[in-house]
Backbone as a printed PyTorch tensor [residue, N CA C, xyz], in Angstrom:
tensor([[[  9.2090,  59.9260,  -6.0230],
         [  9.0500,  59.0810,  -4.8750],
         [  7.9140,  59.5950,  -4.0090]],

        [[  7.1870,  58.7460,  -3.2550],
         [  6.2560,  59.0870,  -2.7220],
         [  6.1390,  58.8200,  -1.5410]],

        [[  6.5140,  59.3520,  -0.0490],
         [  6.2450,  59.3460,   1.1540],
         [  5.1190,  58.8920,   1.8890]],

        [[  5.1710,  58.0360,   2.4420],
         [  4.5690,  57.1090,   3.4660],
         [  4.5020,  58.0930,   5.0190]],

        [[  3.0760,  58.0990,   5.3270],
         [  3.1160,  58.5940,   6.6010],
         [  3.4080,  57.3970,   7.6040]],

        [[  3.5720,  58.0320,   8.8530],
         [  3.8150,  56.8330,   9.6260],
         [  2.0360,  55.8090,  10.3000]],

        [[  1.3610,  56.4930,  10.1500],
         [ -0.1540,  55.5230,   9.9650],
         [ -0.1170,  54.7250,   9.1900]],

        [[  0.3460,  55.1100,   7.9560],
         [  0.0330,  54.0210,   7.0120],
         [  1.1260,  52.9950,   6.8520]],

        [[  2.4260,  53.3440,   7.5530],
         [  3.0960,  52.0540,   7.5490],
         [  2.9940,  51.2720,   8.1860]],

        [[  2.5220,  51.6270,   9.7130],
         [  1.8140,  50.6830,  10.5760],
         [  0.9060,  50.1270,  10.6000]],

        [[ -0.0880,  49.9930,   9.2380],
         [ -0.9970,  49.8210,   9.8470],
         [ -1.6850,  48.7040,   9.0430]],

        [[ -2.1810,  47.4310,   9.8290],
         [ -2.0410,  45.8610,   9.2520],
         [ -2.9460,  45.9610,   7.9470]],

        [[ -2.7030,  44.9740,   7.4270],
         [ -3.1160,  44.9480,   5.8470],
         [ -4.6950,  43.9910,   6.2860]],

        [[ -5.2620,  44.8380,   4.8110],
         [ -7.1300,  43.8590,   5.0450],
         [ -6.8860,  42.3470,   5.8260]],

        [[ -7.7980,  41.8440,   6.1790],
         [ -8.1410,  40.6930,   6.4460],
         [ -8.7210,  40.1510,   5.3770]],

        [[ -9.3650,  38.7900,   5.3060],
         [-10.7910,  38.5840,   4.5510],
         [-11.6620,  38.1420,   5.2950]],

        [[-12.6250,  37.9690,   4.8330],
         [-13.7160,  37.4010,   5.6150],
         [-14.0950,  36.2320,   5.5380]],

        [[-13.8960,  35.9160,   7.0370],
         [-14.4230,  34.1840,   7.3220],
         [-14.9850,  33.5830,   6.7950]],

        [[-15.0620,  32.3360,   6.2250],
         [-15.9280,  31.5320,   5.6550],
         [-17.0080,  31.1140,   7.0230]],

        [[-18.4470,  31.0870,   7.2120],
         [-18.9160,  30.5030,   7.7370],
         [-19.4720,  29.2120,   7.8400]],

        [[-18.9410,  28.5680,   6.9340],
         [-19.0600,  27.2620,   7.0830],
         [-18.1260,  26.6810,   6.6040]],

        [[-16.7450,  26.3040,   7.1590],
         [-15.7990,  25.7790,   6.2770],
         [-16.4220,  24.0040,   6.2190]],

        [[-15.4480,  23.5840,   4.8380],
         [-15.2140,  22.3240,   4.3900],
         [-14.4350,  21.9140,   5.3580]],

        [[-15.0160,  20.0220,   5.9090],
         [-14.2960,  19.1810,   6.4470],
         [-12.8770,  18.7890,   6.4240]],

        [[-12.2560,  18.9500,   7.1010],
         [-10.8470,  18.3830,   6.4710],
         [-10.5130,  17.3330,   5.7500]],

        [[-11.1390,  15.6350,   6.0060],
         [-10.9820,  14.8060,   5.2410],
         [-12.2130,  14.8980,   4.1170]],

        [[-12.0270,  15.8870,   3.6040],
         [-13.9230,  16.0430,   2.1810],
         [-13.4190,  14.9460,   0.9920]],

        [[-11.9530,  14.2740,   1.0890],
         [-11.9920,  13.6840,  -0.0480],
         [-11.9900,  12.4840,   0.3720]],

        [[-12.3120,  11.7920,   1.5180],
         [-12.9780,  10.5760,   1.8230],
         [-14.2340,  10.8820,   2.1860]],

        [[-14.9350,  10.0710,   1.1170],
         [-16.3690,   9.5810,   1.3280],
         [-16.9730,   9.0150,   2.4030]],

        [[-18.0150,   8.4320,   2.5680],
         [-18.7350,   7.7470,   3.6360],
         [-18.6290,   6.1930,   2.7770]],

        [[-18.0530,   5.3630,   3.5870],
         [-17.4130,   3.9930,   3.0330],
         [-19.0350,   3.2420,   3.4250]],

        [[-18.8830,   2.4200,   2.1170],
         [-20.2650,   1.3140,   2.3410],
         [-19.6560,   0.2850,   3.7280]],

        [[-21.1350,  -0.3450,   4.3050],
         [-20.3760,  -1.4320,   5.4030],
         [-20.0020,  -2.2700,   4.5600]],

        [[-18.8300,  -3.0760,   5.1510],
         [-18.5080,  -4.4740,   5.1190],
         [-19.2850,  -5.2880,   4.6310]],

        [[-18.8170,  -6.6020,   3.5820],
         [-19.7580,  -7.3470,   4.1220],
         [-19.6420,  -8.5510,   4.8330]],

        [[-20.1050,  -9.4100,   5.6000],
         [-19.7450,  -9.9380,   6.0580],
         [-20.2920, -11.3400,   5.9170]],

        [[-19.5630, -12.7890,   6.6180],
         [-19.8570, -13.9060,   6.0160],
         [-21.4390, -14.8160,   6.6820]],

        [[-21.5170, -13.9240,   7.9670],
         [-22.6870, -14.3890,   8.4990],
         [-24.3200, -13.4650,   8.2010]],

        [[-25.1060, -14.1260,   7.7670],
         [-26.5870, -13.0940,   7.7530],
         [-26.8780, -12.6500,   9.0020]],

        [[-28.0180, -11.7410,   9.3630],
         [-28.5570, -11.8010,  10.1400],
         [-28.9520, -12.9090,  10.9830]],

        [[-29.5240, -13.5610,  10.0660],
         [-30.5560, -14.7600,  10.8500],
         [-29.3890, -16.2240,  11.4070]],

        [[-28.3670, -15.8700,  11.0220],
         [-27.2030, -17.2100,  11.5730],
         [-26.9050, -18.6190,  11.0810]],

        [[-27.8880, -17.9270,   9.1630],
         [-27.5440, -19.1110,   8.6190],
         [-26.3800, -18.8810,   7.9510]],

        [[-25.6540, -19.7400,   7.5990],
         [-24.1470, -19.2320,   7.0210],
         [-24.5560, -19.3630,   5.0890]],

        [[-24.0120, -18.2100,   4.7260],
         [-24.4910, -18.1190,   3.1430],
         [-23.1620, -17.5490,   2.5900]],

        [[-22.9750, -17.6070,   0.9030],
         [-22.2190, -17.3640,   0.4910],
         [-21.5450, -16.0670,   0.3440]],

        [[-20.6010, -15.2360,   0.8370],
         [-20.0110, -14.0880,   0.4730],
         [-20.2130, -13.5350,  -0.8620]],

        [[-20.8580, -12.2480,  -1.1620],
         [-21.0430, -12.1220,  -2.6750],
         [-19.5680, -11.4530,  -3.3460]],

        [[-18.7840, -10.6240,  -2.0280],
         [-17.2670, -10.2920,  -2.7030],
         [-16.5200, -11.2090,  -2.1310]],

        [[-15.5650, -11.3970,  -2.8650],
         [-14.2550, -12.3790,  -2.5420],
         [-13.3940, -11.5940,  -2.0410]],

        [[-12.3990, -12.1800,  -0.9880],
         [-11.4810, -11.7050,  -0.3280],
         [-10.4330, -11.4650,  -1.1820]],

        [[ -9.9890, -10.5490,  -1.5620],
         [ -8.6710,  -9.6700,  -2.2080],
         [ -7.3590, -10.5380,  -1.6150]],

        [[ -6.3840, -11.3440,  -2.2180],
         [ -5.6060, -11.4080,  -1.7470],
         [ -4.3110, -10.8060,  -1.8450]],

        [[ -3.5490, -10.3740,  -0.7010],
         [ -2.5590,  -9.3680,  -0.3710],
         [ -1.5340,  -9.3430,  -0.9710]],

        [[ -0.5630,  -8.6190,  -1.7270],
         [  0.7110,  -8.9540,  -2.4960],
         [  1.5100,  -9.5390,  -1.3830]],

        [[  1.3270,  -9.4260,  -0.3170],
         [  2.5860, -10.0770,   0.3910],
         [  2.4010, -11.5400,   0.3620]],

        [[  0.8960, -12.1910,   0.0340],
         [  0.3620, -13.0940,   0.3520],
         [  0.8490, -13.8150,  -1.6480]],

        [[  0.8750, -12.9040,  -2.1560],
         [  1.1250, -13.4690,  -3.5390],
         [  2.5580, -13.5700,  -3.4360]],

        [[  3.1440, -12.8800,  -3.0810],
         [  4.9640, -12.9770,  -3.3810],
         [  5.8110, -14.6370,  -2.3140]],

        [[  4.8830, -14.3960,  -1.1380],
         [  5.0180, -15.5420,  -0.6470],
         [  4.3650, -17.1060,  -1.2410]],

        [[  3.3150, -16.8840,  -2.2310],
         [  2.9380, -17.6500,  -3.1130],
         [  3.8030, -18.3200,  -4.1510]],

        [[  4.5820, -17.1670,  -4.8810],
         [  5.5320, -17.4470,  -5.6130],
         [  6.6780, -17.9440,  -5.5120]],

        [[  6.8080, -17.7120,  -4.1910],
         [  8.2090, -18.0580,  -3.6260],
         [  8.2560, -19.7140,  -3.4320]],

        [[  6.8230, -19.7810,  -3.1520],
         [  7.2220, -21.1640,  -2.0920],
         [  7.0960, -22.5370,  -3.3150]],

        [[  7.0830, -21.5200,  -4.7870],
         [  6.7230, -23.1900,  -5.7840],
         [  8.2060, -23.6590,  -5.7150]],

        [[  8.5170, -24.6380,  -6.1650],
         [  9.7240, -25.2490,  -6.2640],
         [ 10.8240, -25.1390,  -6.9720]],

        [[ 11.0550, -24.1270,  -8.4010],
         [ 11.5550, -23.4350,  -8.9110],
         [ 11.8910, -21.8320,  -8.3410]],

        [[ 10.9470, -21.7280,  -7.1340],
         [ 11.0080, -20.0180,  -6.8370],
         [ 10.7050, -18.9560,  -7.6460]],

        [[ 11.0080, -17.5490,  -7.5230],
         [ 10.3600, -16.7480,  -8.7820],
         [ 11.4150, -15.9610,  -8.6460]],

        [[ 11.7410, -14.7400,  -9.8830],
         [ 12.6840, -14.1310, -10.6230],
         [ 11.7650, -13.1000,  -9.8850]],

        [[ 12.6260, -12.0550, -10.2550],
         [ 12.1100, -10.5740,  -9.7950],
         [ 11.2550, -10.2890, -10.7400]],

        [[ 11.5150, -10.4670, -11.8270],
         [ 10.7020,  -9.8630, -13.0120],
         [  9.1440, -10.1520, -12.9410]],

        [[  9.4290, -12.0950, -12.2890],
         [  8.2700, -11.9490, -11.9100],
         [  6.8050, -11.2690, -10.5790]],

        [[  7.7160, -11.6020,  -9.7580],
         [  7.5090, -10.4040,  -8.6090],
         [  6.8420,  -8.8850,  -9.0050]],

        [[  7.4040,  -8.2930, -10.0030],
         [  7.2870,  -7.1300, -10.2230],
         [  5.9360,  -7.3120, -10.7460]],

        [[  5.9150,  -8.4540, -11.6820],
         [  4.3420,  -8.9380, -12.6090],
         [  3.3870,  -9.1110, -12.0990]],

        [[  3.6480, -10.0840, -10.7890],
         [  2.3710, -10.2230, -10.1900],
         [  1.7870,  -8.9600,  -8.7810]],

        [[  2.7980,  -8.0500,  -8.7340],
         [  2.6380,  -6.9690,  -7.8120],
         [  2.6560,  -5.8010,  -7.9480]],

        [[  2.5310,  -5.2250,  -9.4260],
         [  2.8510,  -4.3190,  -9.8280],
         [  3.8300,  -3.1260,  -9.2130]],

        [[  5.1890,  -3.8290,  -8.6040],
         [  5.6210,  -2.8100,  -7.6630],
         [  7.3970,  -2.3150,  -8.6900]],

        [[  8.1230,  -1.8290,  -8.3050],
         [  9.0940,  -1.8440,  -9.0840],
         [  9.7960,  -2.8930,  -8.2550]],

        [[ 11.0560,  -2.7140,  -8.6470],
         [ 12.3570,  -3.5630,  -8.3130],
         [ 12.8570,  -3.4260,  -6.7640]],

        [[ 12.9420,  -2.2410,  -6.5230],
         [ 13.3600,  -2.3680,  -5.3520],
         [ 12.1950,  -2.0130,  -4.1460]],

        [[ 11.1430,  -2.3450,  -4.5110],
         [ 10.0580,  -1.9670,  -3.7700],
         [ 10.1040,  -3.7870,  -3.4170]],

        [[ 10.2220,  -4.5420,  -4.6440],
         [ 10.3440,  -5.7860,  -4.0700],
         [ 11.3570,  -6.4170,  -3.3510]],

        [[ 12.1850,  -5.8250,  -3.4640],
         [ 13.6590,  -6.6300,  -2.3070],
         [ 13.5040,  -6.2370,  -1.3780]],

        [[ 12.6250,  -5.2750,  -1.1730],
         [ 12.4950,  -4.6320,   0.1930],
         [ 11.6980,  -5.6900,   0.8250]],

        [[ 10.2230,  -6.0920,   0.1930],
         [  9.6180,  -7.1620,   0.5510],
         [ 10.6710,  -8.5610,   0.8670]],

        [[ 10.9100,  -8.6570,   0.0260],
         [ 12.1030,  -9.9750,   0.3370],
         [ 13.2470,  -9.9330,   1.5050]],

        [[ 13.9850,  -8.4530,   2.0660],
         [ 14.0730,  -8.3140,   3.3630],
         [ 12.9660,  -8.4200,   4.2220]],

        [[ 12.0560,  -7.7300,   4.1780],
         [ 10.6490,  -8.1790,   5.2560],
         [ 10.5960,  -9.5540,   5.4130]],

        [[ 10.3960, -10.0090,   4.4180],
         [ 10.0530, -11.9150,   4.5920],
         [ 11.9960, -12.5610,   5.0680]],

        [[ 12.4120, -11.8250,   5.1000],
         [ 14.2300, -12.1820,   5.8890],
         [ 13.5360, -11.7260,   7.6100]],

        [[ 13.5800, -10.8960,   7.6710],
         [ 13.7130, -10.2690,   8.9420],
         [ 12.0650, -10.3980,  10.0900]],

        [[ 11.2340, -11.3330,   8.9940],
         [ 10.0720, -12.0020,   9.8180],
         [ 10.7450, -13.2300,  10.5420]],

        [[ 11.6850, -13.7100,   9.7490],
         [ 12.3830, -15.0850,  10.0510],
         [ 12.1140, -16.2160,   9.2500]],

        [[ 11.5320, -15.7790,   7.8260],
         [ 11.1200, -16.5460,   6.8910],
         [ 12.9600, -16.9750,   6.3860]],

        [[ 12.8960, -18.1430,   5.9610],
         [ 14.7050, -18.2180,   5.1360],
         [ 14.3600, -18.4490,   3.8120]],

        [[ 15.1750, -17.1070,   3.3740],
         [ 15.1010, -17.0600,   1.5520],
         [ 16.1420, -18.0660,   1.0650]],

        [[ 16.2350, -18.3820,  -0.1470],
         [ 17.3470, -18.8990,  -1.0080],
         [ 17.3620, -18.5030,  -2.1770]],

        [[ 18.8310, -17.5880,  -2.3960],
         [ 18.9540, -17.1850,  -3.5530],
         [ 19.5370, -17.7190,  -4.5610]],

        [[ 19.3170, -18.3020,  -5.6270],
         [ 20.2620, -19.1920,  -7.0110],
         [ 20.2410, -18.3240,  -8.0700]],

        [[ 21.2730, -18.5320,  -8.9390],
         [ 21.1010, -18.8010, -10.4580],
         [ 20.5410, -19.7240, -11.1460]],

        [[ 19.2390, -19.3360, -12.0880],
         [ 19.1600, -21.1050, -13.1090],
         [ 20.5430, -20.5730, -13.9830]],

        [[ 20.0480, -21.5180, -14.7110],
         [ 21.0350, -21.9120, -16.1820],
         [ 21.0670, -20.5120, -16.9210]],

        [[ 19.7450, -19.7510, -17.1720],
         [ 20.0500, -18.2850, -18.0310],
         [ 20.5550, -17.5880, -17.2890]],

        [[ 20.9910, -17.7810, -16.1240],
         [ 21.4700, -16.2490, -15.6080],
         [ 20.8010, -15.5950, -14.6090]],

        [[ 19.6170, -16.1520, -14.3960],
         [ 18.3130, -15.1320, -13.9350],
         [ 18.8500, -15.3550, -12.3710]],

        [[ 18.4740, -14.6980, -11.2250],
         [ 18.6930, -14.9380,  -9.7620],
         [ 17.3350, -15.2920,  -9.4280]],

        [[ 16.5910, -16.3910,  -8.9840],
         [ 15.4930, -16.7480,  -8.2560],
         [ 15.8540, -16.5650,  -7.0220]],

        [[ 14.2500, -16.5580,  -6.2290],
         [ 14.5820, -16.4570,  -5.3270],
         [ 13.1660, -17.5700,  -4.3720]],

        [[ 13.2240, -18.1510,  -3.8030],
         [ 12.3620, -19.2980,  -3.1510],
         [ 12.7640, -19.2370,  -1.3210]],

        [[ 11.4080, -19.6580,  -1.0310],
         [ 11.2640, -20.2600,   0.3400],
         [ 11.7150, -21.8280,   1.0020]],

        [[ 12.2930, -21.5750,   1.7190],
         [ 12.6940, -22.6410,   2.4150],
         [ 11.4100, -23.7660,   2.8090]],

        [[ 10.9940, -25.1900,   2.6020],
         [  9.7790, -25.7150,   3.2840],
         [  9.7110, -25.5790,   5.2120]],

        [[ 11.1350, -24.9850,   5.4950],
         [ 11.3010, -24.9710,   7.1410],
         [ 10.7830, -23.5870,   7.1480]],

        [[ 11.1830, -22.7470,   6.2050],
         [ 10.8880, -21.3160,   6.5770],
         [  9.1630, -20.8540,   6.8170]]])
């Protein structure tokens, strides 16, 4: 066994040495291109060269509102989300004050559709 003076038990362990130039905190976001937008400069109105992305909430409410309604399965298809990522959506569109309706068809399946009041 080997005895420890009392200096050396007290006494704080290396440091290292500072980086002088640290990395940004967000370094894994880039510098985002601008927007683009639908007006030119000059105030003539011209065509958008990207199309507006439309929103899964904007698709699930799509699906909902055909006249048959949509199955989860499909939900999941057009939103790539799982199962209960989508009922969750389907409470959201409850608790906006949208009115769901839930059925059975004939196979069994549970649809689920928008009200034309909702």
């Amino acid at each position: 066994m080997t005895k420890t003076s009392k200096a050396a038990a007290t006494r704080a362990p290396k440091q290292r040495a500072r980086r002088t130039n640290p990395k940004p905190a967000n370094r894994r976001y880039g510098k985002r291109a601008p927007a683009a937008t639908g007006s030119p400069a000059n105030g003539k109105s011209a065509a958008v060269t990207a199309p507006i992305r439309q929103s899964k909430k904007a698709a699930i409410v799509g699906l909902l509102e055909r006249p048959n309604g949509a199955a989860i399965s499909d939900l999941t298809a057009v939103t790539g989300w799982q199962v209960h990522s989508v009922r969750a959506a389907l409470t959201g569109l409850r608790k906006d004050g949208r009115e769901l309706i839930r059925a059975k068809d004939d196979d069994g399946v549970t649809r689920y559709r928008l009200t034309s009041a909702g």
